[in-house]
BABA-924549 format. One record per atom (N, C-alpha, C): atom name; x, y, z; chain; residue in three letters. Coordinates in Angstrom, 1 decimal. Example, Ala and Ser with C-alpha at 12.3 -4.5 7.8 and 13.67 -1.06 7.14 Angstrom:
<sites>
> N,13.2,-5.7,7.8,A,ALA $
> CA,12.3,-4.5,7.8,A,ALA $
> C,13.2,-3.3,7.8,A,ALA $
> N,12.8,-2.2,7.1,A,SER $
> CA,13.7,-1.1,7.1,A,SER $
> C,12.9,0.0,7.9,A,SER $
</sites>
This chain:
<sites>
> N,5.6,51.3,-50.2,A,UNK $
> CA,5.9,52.2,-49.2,A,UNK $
> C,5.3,51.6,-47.9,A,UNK $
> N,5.8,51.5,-46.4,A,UNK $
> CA,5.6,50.9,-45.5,A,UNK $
> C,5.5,52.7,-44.2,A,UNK $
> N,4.7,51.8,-43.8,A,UNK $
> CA,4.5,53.0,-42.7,A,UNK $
> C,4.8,52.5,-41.1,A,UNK $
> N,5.2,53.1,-40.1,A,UNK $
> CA,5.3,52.7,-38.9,A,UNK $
> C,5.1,53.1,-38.5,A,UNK $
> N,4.4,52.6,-37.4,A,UNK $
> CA,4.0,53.5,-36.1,A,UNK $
> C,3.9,52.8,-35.3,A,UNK $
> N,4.0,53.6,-33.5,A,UNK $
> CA,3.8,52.6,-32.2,A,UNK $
> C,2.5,53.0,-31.6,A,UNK $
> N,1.9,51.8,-31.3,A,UNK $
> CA,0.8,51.9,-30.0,A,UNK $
> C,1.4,51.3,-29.3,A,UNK $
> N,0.8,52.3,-28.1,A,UNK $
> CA,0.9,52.6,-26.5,A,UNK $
> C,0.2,52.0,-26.0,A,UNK $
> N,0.3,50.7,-25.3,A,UNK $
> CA,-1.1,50.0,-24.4,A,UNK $
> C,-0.5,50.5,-23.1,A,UNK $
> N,-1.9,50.9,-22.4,A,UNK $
> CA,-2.0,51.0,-20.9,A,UNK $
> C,-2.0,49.3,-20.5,A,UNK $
> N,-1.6,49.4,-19.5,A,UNK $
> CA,-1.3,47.6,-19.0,A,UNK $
> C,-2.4,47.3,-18.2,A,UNK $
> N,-3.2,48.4,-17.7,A,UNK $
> CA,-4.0,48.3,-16.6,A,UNK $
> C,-4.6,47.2,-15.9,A,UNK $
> N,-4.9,46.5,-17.0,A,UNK $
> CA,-5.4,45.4,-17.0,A,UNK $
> C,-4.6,44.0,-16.2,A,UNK $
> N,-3.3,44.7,-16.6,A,UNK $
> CA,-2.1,43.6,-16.4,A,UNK $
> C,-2.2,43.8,-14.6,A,UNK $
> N,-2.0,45.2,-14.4,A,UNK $
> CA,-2.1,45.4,-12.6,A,UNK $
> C,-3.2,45.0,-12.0,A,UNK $
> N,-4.6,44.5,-12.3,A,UNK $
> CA,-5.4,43.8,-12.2,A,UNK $
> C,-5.4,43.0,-12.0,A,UNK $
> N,-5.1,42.2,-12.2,A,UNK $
> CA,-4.8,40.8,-12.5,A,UNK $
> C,-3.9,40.3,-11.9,A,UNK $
> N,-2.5,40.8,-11.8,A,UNK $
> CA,-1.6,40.5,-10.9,A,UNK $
> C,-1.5,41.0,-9.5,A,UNK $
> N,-2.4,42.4,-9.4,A,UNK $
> CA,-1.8,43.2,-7.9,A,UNK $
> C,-0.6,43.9,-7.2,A,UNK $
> N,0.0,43.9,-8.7,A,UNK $
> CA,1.1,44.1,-8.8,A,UNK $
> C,0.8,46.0,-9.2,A,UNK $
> N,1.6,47.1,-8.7,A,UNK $
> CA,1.5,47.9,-9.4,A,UNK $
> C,3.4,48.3,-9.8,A,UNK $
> N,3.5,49.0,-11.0,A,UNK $
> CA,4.5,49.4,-10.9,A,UNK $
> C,4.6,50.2,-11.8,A,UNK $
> N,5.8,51.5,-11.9,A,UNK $
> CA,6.1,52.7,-12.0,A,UNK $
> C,5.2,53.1,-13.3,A,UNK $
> N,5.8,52.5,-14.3,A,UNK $
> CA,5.1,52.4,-15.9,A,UNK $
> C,4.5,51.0,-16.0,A,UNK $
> N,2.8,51.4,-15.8,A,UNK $
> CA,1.9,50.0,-16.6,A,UNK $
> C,1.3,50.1,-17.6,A,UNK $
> N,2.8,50.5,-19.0,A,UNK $
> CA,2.3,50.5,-20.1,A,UNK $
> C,3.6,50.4,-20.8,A,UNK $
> N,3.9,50.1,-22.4,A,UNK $
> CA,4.6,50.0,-23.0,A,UNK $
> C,4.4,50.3,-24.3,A,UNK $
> N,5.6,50.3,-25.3,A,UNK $
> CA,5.2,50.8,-26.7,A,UNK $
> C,5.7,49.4,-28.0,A,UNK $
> N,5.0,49.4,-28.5,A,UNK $
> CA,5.2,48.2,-29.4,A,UNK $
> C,5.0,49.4,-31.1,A,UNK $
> N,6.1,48.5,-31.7,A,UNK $
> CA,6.2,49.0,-32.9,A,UNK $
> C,5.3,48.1,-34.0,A,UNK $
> N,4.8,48.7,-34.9,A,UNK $
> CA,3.8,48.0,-36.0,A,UNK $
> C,4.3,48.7,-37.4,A,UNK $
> N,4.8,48.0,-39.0,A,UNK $
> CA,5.2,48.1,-40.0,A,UNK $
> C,4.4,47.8,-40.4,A,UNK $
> N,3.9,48.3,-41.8,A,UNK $
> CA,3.3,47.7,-42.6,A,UNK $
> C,2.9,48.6,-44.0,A,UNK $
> N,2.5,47.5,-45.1,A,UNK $
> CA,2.2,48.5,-46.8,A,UNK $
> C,0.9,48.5,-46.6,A,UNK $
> N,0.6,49.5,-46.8,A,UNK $
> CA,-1.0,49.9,-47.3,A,UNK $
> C,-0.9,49.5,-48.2,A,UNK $
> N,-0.7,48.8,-48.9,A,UNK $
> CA,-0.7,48.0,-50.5,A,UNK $
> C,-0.7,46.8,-50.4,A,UNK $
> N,-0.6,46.0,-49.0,A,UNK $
> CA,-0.9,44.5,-48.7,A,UNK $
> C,-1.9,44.2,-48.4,A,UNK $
> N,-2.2,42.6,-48.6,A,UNK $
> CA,-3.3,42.2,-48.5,A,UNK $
> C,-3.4,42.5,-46.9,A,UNK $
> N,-4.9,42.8,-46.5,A,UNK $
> CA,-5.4,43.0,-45.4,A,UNK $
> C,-4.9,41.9,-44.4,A,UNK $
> N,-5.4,40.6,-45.0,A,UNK $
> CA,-5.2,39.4,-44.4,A,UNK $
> C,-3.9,39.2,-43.8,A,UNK $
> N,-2.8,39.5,-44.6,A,UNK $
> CA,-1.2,39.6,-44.1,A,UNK $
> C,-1.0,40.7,-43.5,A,UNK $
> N,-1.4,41.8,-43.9,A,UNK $
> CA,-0.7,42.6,-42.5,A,UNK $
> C,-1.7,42.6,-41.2,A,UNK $
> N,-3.0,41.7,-41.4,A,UNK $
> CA,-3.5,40.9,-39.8,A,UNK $
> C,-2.6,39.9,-39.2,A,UNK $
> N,-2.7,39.2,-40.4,A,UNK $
> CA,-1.3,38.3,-39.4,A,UNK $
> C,0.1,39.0,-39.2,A,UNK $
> N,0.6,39.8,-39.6,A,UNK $
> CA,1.6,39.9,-39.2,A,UNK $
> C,1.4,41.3,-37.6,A,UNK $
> N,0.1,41.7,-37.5,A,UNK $
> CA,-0.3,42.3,-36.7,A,UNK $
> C,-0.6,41.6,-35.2,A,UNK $
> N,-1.0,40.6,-35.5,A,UNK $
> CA,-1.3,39.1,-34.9,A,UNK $
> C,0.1,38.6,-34.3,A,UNK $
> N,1.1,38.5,-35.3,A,UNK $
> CA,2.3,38.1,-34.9,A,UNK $
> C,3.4,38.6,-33.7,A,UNK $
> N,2.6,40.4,-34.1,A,UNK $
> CA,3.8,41.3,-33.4,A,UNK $
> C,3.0,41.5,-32.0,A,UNK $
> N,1.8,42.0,-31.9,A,UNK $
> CA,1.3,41.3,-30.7,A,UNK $
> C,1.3,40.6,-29.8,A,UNK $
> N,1.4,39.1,-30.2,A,UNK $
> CA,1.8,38.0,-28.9,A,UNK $
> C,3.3,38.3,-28.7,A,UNK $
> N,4.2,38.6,-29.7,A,UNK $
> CA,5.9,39.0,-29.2,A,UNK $
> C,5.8,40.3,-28.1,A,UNK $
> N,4.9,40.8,-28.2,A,UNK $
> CA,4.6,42.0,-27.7,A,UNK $
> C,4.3,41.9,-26.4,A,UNK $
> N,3.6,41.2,-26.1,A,UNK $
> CA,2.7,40.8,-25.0,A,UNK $
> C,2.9,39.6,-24.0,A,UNK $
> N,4.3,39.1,-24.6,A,UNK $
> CA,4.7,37.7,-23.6,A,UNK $
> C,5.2,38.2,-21.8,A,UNK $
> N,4.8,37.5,-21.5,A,UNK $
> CA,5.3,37.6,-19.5,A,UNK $
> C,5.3,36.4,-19.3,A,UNK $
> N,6.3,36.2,-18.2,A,UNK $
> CA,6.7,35.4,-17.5,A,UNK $
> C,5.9,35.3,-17.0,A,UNK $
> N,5.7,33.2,-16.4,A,UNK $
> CA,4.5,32.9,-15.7,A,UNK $
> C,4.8,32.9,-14.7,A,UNK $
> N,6.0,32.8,-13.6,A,UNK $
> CA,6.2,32.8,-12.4,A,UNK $
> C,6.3,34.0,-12.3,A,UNK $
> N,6.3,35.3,-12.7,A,UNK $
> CA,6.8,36.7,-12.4,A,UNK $
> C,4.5,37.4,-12.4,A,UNK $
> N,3.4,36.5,-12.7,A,UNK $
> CA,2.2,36.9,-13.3,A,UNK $
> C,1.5,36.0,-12.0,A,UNK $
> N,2.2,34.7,-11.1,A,UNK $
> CA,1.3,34.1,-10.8,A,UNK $
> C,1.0,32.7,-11.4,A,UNK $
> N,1.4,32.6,-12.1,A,UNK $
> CA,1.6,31.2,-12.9,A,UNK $
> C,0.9,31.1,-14.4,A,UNK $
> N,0.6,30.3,-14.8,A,UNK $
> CA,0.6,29.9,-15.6,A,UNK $
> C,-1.1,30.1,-16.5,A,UNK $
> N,-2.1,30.1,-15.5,A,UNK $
> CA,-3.3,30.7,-15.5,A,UNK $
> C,-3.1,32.5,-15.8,A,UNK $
> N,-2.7,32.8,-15.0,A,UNK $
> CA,-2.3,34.1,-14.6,A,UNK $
> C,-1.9,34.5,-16.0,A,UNK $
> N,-0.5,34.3,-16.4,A,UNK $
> CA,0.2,34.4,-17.6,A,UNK $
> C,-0.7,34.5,-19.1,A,UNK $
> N,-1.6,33.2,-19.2,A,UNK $
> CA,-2.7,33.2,-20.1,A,UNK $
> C,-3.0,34.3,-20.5,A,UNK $
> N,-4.3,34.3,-19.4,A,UNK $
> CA,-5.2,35.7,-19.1,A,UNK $
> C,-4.6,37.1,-19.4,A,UNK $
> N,-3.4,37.2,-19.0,A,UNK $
> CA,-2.5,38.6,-18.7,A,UNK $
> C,-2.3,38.7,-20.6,A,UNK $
> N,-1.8,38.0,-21.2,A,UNK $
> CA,-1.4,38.0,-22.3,A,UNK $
> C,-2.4,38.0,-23.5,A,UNK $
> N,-3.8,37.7,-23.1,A,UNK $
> CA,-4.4,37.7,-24.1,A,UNK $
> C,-5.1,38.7,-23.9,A,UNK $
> N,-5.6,39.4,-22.9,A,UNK $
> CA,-6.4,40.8,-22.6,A,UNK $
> C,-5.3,41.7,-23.1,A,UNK $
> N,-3.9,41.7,-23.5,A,UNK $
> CA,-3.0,42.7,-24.0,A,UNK $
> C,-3.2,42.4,-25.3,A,UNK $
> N,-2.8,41.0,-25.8,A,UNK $
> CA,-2.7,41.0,-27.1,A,UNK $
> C,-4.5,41.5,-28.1,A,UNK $
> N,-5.2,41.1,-27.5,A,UNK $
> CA,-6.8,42.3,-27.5,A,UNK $
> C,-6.8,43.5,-27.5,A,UNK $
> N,-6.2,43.9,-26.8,A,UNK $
> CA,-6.0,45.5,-26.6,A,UNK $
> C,-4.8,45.9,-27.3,A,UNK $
> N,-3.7,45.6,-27.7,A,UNK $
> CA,-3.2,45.9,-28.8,A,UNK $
> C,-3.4,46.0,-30.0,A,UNK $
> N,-4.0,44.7,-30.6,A,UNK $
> CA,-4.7,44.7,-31.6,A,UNK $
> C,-5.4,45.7,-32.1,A,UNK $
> N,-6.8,46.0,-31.2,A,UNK $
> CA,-7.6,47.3,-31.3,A,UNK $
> C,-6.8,48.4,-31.1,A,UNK $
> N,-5.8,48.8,-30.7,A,UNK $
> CA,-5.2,50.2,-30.8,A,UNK $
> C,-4.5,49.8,-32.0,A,UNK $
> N,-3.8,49.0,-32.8,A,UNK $
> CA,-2.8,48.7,-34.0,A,UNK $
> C,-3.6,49.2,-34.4,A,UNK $
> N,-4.9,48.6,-34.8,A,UNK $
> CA,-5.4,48.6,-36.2,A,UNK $
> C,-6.1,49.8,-36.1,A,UNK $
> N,-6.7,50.5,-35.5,A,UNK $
> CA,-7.0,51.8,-35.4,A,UNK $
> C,-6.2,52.8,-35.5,A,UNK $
> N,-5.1,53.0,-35.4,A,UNK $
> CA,-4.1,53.4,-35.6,A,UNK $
> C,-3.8,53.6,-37.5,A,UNK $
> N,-4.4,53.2,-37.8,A,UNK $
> CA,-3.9,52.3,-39.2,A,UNK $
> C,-4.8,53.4,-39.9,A,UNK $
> N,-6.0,53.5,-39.9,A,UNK $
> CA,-7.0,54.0,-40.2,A,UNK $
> C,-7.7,53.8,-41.4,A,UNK $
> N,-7.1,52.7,-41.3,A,UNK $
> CA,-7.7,51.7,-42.9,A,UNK $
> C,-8.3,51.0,-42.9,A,UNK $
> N,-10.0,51.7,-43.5,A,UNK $
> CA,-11.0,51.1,-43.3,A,UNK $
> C,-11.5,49.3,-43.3,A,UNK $
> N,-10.5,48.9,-44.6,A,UNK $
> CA,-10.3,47.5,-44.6,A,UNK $
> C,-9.8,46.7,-43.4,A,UNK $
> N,-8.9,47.2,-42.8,A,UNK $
> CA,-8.1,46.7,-42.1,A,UNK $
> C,-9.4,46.9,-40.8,A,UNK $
> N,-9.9,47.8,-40.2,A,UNK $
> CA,-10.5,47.5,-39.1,A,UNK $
> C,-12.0,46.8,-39.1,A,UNK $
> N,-12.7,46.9,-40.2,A,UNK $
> CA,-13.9,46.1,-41.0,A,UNK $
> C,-13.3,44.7,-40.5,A,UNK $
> N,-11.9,44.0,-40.8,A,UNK $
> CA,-11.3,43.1,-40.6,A,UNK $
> C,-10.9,42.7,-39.5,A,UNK $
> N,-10.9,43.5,-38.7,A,UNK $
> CA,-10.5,43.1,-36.9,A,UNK $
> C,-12.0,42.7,-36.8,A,UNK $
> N,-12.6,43.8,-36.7,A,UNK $
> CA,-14.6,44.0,-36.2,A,UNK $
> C,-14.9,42.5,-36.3,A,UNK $
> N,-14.8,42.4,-37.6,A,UNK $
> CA,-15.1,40.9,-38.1,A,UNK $
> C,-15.0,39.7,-37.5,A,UNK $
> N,-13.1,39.6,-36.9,A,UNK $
> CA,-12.2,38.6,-36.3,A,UNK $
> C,-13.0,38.7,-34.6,A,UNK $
> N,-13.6,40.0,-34.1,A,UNK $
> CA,-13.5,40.3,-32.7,A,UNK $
> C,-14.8,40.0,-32.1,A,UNK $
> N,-16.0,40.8,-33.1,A,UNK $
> CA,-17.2,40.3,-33.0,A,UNK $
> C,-17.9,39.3,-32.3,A,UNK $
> N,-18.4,39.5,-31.0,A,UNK $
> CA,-18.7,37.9,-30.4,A,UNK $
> C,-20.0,37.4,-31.5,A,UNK $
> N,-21.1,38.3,-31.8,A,UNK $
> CA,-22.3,37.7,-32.9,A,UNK $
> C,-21.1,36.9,-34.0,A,UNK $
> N,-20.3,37.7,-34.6,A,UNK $
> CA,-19.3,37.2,-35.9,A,UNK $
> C,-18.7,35.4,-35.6,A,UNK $
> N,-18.2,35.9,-34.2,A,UNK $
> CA,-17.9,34.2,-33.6,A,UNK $
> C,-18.6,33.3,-33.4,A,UNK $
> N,-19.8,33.5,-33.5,A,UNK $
> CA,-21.3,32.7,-33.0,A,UNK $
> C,-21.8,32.3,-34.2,A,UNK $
> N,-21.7,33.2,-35.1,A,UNK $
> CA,-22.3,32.5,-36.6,A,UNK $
> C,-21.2,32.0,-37.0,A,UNK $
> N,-19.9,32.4,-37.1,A,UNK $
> CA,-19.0,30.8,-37.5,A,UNK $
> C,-19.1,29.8,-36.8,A,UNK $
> N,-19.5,29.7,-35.6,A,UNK $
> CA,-19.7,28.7,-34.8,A,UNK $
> C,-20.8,27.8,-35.5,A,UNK $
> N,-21.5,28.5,-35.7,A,UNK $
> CA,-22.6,27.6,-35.6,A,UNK $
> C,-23.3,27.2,-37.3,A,UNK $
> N,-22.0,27.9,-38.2,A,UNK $
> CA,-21.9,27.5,-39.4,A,UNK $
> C,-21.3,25.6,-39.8,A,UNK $
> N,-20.6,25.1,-38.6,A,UNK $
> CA,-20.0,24.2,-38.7,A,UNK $
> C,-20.4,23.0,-38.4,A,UNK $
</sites>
């Protein structure tokens, strides 16, 4: 059984960054998935639908810098509203994990 739902990101971030304001600075992205999958795949495939989610043009952001920045403060922010959304304990244990700056610092420094 697969369940769907959409999160709403506010773009705010995105008008920040660019200076740009306009009518709707937000959109709706769709997210599928089995509560019966491994956690790990429906991260990546949460992962997947995000950056499709989240792409902008770099001449329409400011370039190329611009574009970066713009795209990964969304695909962050989508992420945390997906997987919350989800309400599956595993599943956000598993973002926390991935997001964690202490979590990134001890892999870091495991290596």
């Amino acid at each position: 059984m697969s369940s769907l739902f959409k999160a709403l990101v506010a773009a705010s971030a995105l008008v920040a960054l660019t200076g740009a304001a306009a009518a709707d600075d937000s959109f709706i992205a769709d997210f599928e998935f089995s509560p019966d999958a491994p956690v790990d795949v429906t991260y990546a495939n949460f992962e997947k639908r995000a950056k499709k989610a989240c792409r902008v043009e770099g001449r329409m952001v400011g370039g190329v810098a611009a574009r970066v920045q713009i795209e990964k403060l969304c695909r962050e922010q989508l992420m945390t509203d997906a997987v919350a959304a989800t309400k599956m304990d595993a599943l956000i244990a598993h973002h926390e994990g991935r997001t964690l700056p202490e979590t990134k610092l001890e892999l870091a420094s495991r290596n």
